[in-house]
MITIKOL-152174 format. One record per residue (C-alpha): x, y, z. Coordinates in steps of 0.25 Angstrom, whole numbers, plus 5000, padded with zeros to 4 digits. Layout:
BEGIN
XYZ/...
END
This chain:
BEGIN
553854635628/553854485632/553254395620/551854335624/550654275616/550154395611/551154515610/552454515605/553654635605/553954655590/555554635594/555054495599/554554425587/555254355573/554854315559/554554175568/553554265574/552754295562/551554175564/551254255577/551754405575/551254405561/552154455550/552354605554/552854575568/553854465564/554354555552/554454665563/555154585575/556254545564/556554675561/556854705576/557554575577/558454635565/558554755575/557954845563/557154975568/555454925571/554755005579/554354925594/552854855593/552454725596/551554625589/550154565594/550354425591/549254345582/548854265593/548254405599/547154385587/547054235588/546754245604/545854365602/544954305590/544754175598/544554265611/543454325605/542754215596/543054255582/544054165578/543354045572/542554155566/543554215559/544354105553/542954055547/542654195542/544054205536/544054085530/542754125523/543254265518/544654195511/543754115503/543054255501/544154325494/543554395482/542254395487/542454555492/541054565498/540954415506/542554445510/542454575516/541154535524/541954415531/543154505533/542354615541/541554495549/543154445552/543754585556/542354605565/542754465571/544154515574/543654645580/542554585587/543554475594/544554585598/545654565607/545754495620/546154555632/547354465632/547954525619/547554655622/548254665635/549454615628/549354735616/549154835626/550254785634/551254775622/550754915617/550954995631/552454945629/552655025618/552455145626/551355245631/550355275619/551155225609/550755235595/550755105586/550555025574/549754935574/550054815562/549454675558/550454565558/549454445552/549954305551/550754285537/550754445534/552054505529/552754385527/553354325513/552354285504/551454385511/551354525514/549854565518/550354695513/549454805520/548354685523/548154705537/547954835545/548954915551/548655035561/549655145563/549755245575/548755165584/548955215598/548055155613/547655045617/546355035612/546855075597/547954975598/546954865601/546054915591/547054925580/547554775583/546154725582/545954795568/547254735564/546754585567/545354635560/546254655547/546454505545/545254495538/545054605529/544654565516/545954615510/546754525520/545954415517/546054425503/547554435503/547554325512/546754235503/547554245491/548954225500/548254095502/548254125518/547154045524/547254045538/546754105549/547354255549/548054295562/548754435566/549754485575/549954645576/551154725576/550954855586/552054945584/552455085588/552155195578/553155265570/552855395566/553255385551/553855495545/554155405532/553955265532/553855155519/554355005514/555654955511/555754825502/557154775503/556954695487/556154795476/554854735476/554654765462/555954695458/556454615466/557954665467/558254655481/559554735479/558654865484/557854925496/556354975490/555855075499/554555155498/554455275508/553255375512/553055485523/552455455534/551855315538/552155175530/550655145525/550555235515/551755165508/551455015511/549855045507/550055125495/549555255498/550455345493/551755335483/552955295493/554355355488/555155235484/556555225486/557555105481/558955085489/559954985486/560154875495/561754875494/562155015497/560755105501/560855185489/559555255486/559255195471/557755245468/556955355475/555455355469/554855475476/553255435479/551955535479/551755525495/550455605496/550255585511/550855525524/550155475536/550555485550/550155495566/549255595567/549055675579/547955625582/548655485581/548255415571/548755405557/548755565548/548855565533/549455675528/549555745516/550855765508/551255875500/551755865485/553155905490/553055805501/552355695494/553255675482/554555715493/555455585498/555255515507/556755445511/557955515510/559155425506/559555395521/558255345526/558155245513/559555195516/559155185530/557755115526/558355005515/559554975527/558354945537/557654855527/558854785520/559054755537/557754685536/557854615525/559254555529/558654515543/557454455536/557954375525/557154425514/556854565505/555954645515/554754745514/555154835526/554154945532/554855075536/554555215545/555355325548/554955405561/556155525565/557155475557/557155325562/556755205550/555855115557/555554975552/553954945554/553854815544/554454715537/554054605529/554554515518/554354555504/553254465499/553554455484/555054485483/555654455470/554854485458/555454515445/554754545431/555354585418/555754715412/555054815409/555054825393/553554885390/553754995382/552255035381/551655165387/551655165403/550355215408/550855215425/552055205432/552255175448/553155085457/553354945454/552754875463/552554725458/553254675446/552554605435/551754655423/550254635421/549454685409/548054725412/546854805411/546854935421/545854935431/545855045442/545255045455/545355165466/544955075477/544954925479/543354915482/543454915466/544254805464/543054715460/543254795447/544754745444/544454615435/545654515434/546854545428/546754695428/547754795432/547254855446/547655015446/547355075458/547655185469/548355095477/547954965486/547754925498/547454775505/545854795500/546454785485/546954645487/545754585479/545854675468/547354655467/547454505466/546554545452/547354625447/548554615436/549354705441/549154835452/549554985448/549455085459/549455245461/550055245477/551055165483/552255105483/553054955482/552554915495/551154955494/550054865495/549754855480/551454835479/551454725491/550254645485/550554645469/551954585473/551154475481/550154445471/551154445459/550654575449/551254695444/550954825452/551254965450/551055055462/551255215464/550855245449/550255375456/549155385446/548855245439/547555265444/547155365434/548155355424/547755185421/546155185417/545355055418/545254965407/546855015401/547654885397/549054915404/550254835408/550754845422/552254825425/552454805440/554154805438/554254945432/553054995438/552255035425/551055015419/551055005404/549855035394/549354895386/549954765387/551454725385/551854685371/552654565378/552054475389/552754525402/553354435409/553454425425/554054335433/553954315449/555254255458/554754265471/555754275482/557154225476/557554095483/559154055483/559353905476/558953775484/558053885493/556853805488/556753675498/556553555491/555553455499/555153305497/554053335504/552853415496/552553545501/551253585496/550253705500/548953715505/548153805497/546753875496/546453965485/546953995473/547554135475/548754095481/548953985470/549954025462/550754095471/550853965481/551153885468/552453975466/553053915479/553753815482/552753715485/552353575479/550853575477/549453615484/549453495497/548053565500/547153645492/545853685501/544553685491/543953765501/544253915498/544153915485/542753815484/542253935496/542554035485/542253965472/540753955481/540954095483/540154075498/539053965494/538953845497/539053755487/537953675487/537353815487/538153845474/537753715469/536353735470/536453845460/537053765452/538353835452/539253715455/540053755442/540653875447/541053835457/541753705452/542353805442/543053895453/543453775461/544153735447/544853885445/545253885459/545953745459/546353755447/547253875448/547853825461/548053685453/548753765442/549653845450/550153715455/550453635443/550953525443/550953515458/549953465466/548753535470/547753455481/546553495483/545753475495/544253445492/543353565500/543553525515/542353625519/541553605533/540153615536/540353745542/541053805533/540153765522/538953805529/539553955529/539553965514/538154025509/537053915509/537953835518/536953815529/535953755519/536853635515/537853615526/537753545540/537853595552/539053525559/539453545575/540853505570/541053525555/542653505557/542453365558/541053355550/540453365533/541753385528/542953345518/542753195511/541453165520/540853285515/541053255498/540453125501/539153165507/538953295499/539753275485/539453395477/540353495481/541553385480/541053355466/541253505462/542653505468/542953385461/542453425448/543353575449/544553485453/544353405441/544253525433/545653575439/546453445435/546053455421/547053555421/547953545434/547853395437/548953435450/547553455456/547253325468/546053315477/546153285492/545053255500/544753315514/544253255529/544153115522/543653045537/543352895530/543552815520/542352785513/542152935512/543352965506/542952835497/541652905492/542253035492/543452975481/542352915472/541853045471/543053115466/543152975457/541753015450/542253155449/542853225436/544053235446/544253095449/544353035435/545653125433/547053055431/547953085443/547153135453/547653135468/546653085480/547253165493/546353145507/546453235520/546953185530/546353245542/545453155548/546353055557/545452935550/546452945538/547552895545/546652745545/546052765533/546952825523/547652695517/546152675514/546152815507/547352775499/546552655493/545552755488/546352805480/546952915490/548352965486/548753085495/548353145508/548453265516/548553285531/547553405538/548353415549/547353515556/545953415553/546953285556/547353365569/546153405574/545453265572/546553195579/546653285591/545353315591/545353465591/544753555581/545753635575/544953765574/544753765589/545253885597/545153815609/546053685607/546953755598/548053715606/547853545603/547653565589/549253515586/549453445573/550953405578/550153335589/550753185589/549353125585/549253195573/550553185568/550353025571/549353035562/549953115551/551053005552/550052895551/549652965538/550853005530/551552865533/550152805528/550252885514/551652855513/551452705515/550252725506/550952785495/550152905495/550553075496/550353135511/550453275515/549953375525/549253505522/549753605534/550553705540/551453615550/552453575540/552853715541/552753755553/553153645560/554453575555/554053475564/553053445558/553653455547/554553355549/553653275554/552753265542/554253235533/554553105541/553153065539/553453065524/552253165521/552253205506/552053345507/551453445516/550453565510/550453685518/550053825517/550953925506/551554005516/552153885522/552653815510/554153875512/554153835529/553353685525/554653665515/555653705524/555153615534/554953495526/556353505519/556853505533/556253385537/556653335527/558053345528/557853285541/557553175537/558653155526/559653205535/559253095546/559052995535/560453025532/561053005543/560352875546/560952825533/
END
């Protein structure tokens, strides 16, 4: 198959690929490269959904929508409305006839009537820090061409499900969602399951972990019914452990097509799965894996007349958690797999289905039959998660691992053996729930992946993070990273209003709660930090936007071009209010976390910057001691006006490379149309940047840049490190290829200074 825009052959593509192939499809072309067994397919590229959205009209839409529905999270009843109005957009847009000819092609190579697969591969899924365990759709057993279109359109609609969105919020993954699909040929499972080349409820990576069911993989990887579970030593293939499962069903093709659930026997429910041979022939395939990749592996499996096929792999999101012994004598009221180490004490609650989740208050322990992506919510509550049905890398499993509490899965009837209200202690290492509360405090500790000595890149450039809600804070925190370069007001001021406007909200005199959420909000980002430096950017919303929060169209203008209009510094001077609330809740936060700095958006002038600074002077904010002053700089104007900026009492600024791009060269940076001259590396903007870096550093003053070049372009990188910029904030994901590049620049220099000398 010859590689085009659209459709690639699986064997064609790389982990290099993943920014185009999604995830999935890079994984999977890998595993061919290692020349391991993958059944033949192809992958829709992601620029099939970006072409066919802006084809039929819907893109602007939808980022706008999305957007919206990440500040929604919690909010179950706004959240789901906007996430059916996005997946209606998706449909509504279809495919074009471009990308359809090019499926249809790809698909007609597989053979006559073939029967597929049809799987989501979204941008950042199944990659490190991420797994989006069972968040968007699969389709098994899809056959013609009008249900292979069908099924591809349904698996871009999947993007925006509330439970995608959710788990996209608290990852802290703000942009645009994009996803390529991996179309496969079917095998017809006669057993299928998961290999984890490191036991995920240990750590010890001496071992393969392999959970095994009959029939096709979902009903191991959702939970649905209790996989055997087999242990097998890494060094010789020996078989250590064999937990036979209860495996009341199977599904598979039926002759009708499509997928047949069928009703197991007590005999063959509670029978095994694996014999010896096929578990040393699984681990051998999986450990194969692992050693091409570089890192422990969660590897999907299928057996189909004998042959072991490889249909997944990814990496293992949360490898390397320990926790202590288990030494609770007390009474054990439930006993399962353990899935997720830790220990958590709490109060039971359990809920059949995840409608009821409302009812989980904080803190309790969430029992339940098993969990699927629509329990995200819930399970971001809870203390600690307890199951009756699956396995290690069920949903429940996959999920408690990447949000850090104990879980307990296959405990077959925890359901009705657990009652509401019981004060129990769940011990996610041994995989038992205890009555009451230790007698010691348990201890827990958390290692993340283990790094060799001197792994760790030590820069002379900052590397900070852009952040946007507080979720993700204390997990961002734990890397390797020097402080918050950018912390957007916007998501959390959009939920602190909970949809109003705020003069709406202040006009009922509710200004307090919401200087009061802003303050919880900050103030757990700014504590997770400590000491480092948090900076937060003043609210940066435009006219448009605000006019879409409820009451919006009573206080807000109607602007032709609100990109360039009432926003940022201009807008604080002419309408102080809201500033003066974010002012006060800032204030509020560096009582206790004085790491906290403020930095001020779109400045276009100096005397508005002027006013706008003796605002925050006669603020409770501005007669704090030590207090950091940070201007944007994306307006070109800065580049005359900032030693002016300085003398006001300016001491740090940071460079928006996509406003500073679009107002040097002129191009809105959310147009379709002239995507293709929007180019930050363009030598126009990068004089500019110059021009500001070597002011700051002549003025004495901190510079950075708040973007995602630095990492993606070591260029640019580079570019930014001979400057002399002080640090450059870009988004979590990125922290590890921004520090890579930097240090490499870096020693660039030193090595050229060297040899100078």
């Amino acid at each position: 198959m010859q590689t085009d825009h659209y459709v690639r052959d699986i064997s064609t593509l790389r982990i290099e690929n993943a920014k185009e192939a999604g995830g999935k499809g890079a994984n999977l072309g890998e595993l061919v490269a290692a020349e391991l067994p993958v059944p033949p397919g192809f992958v829709l590229l992601r620029a099939c959904y970006q072409d066919s959205m802006r084809t039929g009209g819907v893109s602007d839409e939808l980022a706008a929508a999305h957007s919206k529905a990440l500040a929604k999270v919690g909010d179950s009843s706004e959240l789901g409305e906007l996430c059916e109005r996005m997946q209606s957009l998706v449909l509504k847009a279809g495919i074009t006839d471009d990308v359809r000819d090019g499926l249809l092609a790809a698909y007609q190579r597989l053979g006559p009537k073939a029967v597929v697969a049809v799987r989501s591969s979204a941008t950042g899924e199944d990659g490190r820090e991420a797994s989006f365990a069972g968040m968007n759709v699969t389709f098994t057993n899809v056959t013609g061409d009008d249900g292979l279109v069908d099924a591809v359109q349904r698996c871009w609609a999947s993007l925006f499900s509330p439970r995608v969105v959710t788990y996209r919020a608290g990852r802290g993954f703000a942009a645009d969602p994009a996803m390529a699909v991996v179309v496969q040929l079917m095998i017809p499972a006669e057993q299928a399951g998961v290999a984890f080349t490191a036991d995920p409820s240990t750590g010890a990576v001496d071992r393969v972990v392999i959970e095994a069911a009959f029939g096709q993989g979902e009903v191991v990887v959702s939970g649905r019914v209790e996989p055997d579970t087999y242990i097998v030593a890494k060094d010789n293939l020996s078989v250590l452990d064999a937990r036979i499962g209860r495996k009341t069903f199977k599904i598979v093709r039926g002759p009708d097509g499509h997928d047949r659930t069928v009703q197991l026997d007590q005999d063959a429910a509670e029978s095994r799965v694996l014999d010896d041979s096929a578990l040393r022939r699984i681990a051998s395939l999986a450990i194969a894996t692992e050693r091409h990749n570089g890192s422990p592996q969660d590897v999907e499996w299928a057996i189909s007349a004998g042959k072991t096929w490889l249909v997944q792999a990814r990496p293992i999101t949360t490898h390397g958690i320990v926790a202590t012994a288990d030494t609770d004598q007390t009474t054990v009221l439930a006993r399962g797999l353990p899935a997720a180490p830790g220990v958590a004490s709490g109060l039971v609650r359990v809920l059949l289905t995840p409608d009821l989740g409302d009812r989980l208050v904080d803190g309790e322990i969430l029992v339940a039959p098993m969990t699927n992506p629509d329990w995200l919510p819930t399970i971001r509550r809870a203390a600690a998660i307890v199951t009756d049905s699956g396995g290690m890398t069920c949903h429940a499993a996959i999920v408690a691992r990447e949000v850090g509490v104990p879980c307990i899965v296959g405990a077959r009837s925890a359901t009705s053996d657990l009652r509401d209200g019981t004060v129990v202690t769940v011990d996610g290492t041994h995989g038992k729930v205890h009555v009451g509360r230790p007698t010691a405090t348990a201890q827990t500790s958390s290692i993340g992946r283990p790094a060799a000595a001197g792994t760790v890149e030590a820069t002379g450039t900052k590397i900070y993070v852009n952040l946007a809600m507080p979720d993700s804070a204390e997990r961002v925190a734990a890397q390797d990273v020097d402080g918050v370069g950018l912390l957007r007001a916007e998501f959390m001021l959009t939920e602190a209003l909970a949809g109003r406007h705020p003069r709406d909200l202040m006009a009922h005199g509710e200004q307090r709660q919401l200087v009061e959420a802003m303050a919880a909000s900050v103030g757990r980002i700014a504590a997770a930090f400590t000491p480092r430096p948090v900076v937060y950017r003043a609210t940066d919303f435009r006219s448009n936007e605000f006019r879409g929060l409820r009451g919006g169209e009573t206080y807000e203008p109607v602007e032709h071009n609100p990109m360039i209009g009432y926003r940022g510094c201009y807008r604080y001077v002419r309408d102080p209010d809201l500033f003066r609330l974010e002012l006060e809740a800032l204030a509020r936060v560096r009582e206790q976390n004085p790491n906290v700095h403020l930095m001020i958006p779109f400045v276009r002038t100096g005397w508005e910057l002027e006013e706008c600074l003796s605002l925050v002077d006669a603020s409770p904010l501005g007669r704090q001691r030590g207090l950091h002053r940070w201007v944007m700089a994306e307006v070109p104007s800065v580049v005359h006006w900032l030693p002016e900026y300085v003398g006001m009492g300016i001491d740090g600024v940071s460079i928006g490379s996509n406003d500073l791009t679009q107002l040097i060269l002129g191009v809105d940076r959310d147009s379709d149309v002239c995507a293709e001259l929007f180019d930050e590396s363009d030598p126009a903007v990068l004089d500019a940047i110059a021009q500001i870096i070597e002011k700051s550093n002549l003025l004495g003053i901190t510079s950075s840049l708040c973007g995602q070049a630095p990492s993606t372009n070591p260029a640019f990188a580079e570019h930014l490190v001979r400057l002399g910029i002080t640090s450059v904030s870009v988004n979590p994901d990125a922290v590890d290829a921004a520090r890579h590049a930097v240090g490499a620049a870096e020693r660039r220099l030193l090595l050229e200074a060297a040899r100078r000398s």
